[in-house]
C-alpha positions as CSV (number, residue, x, y, z in Angstrom):
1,X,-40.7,-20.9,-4.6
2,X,-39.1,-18.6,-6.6
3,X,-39.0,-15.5,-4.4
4,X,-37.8,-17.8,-1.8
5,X,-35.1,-18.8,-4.2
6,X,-34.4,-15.1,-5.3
7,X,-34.1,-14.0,-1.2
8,X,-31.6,-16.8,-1.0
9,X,-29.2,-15.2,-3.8
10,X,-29.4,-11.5,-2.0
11,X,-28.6,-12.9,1.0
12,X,-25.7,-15.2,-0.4
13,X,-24.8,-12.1,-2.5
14,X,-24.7,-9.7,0.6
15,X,-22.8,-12.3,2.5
16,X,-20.0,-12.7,-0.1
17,X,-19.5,-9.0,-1.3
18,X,-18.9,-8.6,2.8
19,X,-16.2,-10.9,2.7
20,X,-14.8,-9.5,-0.2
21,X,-15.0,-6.3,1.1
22,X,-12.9,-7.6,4.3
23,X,-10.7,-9.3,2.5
24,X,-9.3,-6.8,-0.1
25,X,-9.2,-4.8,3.2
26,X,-7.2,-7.2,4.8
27,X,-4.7,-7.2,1.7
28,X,-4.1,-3.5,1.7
29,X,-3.6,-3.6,5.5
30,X,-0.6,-6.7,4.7
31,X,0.5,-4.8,1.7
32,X,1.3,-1.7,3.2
33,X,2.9,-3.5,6.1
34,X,5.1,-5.3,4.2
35,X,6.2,-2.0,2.4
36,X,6.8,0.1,5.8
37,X,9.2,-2.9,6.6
38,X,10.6,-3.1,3.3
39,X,11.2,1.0,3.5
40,X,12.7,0.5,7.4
41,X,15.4,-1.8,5.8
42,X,15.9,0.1,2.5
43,X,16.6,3.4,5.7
44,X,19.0,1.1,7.6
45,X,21.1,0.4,5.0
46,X,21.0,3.7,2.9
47,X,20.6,6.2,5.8
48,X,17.2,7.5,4.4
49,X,14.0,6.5,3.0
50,X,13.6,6.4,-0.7
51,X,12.8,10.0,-2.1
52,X,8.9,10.7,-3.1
53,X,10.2,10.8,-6.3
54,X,11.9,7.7,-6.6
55,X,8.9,6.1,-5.4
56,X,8.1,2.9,-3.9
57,X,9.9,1.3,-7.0
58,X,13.0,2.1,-5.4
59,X,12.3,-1.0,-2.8
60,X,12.7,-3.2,-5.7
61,X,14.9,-1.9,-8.4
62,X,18.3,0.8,-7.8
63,X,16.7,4.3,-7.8
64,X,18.4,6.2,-11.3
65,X,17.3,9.6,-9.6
66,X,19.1,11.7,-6.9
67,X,19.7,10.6,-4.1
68,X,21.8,8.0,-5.1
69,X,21.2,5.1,-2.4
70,X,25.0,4.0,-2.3
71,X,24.5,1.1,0.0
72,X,21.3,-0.1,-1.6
73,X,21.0,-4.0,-1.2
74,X,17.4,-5.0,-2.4
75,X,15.4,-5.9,-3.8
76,X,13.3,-5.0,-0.2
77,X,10.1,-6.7,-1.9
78,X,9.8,-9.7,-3.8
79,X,7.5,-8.9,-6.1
80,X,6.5,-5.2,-7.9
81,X,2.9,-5.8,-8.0
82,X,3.0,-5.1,-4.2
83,X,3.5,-1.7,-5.6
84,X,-0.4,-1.8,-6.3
85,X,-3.5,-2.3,-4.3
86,X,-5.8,-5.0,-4.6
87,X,-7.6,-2.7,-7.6
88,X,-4.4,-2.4,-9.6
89,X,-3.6,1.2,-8.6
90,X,-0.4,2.3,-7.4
91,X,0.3,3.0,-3.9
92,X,0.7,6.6,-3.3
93,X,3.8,7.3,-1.5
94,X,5.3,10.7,0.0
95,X,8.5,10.6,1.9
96,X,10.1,13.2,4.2
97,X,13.7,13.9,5.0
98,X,13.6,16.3,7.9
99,X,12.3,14.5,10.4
100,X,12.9,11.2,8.3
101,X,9.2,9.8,7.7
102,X,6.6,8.3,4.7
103,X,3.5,7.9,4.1
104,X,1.8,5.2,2.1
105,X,-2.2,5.5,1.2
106,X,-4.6,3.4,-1.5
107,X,-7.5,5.2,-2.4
108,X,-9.6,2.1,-2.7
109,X,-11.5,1.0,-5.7
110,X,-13.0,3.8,-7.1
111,X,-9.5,5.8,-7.0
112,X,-11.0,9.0,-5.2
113,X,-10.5,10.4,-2.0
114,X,-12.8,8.9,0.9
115,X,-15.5,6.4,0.4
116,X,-17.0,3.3,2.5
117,X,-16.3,-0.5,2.2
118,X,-14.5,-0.9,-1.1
119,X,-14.0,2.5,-2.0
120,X,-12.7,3.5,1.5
121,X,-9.2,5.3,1.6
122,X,-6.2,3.3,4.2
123,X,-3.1,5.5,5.0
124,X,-0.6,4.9,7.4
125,X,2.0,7.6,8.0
126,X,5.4,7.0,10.0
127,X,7.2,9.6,11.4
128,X,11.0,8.8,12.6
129,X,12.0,9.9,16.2
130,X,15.8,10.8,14.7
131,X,16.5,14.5,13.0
């Protein structure tokens, strides 16, 4: 009776740590959605994408650093804790002015490049047509 109980739990266990696995997936998929939109706008009504170095931050307070985004009309998110994945890390975010573009990764839990379920990197990179 009790191995049978003990090959219940794995199985329940394997199960459930699946499901999470999908669903922190899923979050950083929605996340970093949400933040390309949030950058499209911030570029419509500032003529660029923030800089790398004002960061993601600049979607939700008025960048302090060159370039000055003289139309800015956020916040573009409606919280900053979408600035971090599901593991609490920040987003990593490079911008490009020439052509216009971003890119916006999470490293997944352990924080390192690469890795599988969990620790498995998600990027998405957007390149503008315009010069």
């Amino acid at each position: 009776m009790l191995a049978i109980s003990s090959v219940i739990v794995i199985v329940i266990s394997v199960i459930v740590m699946k499901r999470i696995d999908t669903a922190l997936k899923e979050q950083v998929d929605t996340d970093i959605r949400r933040l390309s939109m949030a950058l499209h706008q911030y570029k419509l009504d500032n003529k660029r994408y923030p800089s790398s170095e004002q960061g993601l931050i600049a979607l939700y307070v008025v960048p302090s650093i060159e370039p000055v985004a003289g139309k800015w009309n956020g916040p573009y998110i409606n919280r900053e804790t979408l600035l971090l994945d599901p593991w609490k890390n920040p987003y990593i975010y490079i911008s490009s002015d020439a052509p216009p573009g971003f890119e916006i990764s999470s490293l997944g839990a352990d924080a390192k490049l690469g890795g599988k379920n969990q620790n498995a990197d998600v990027h998405i990179s957007y390149q503008s047509d315009e010069h």
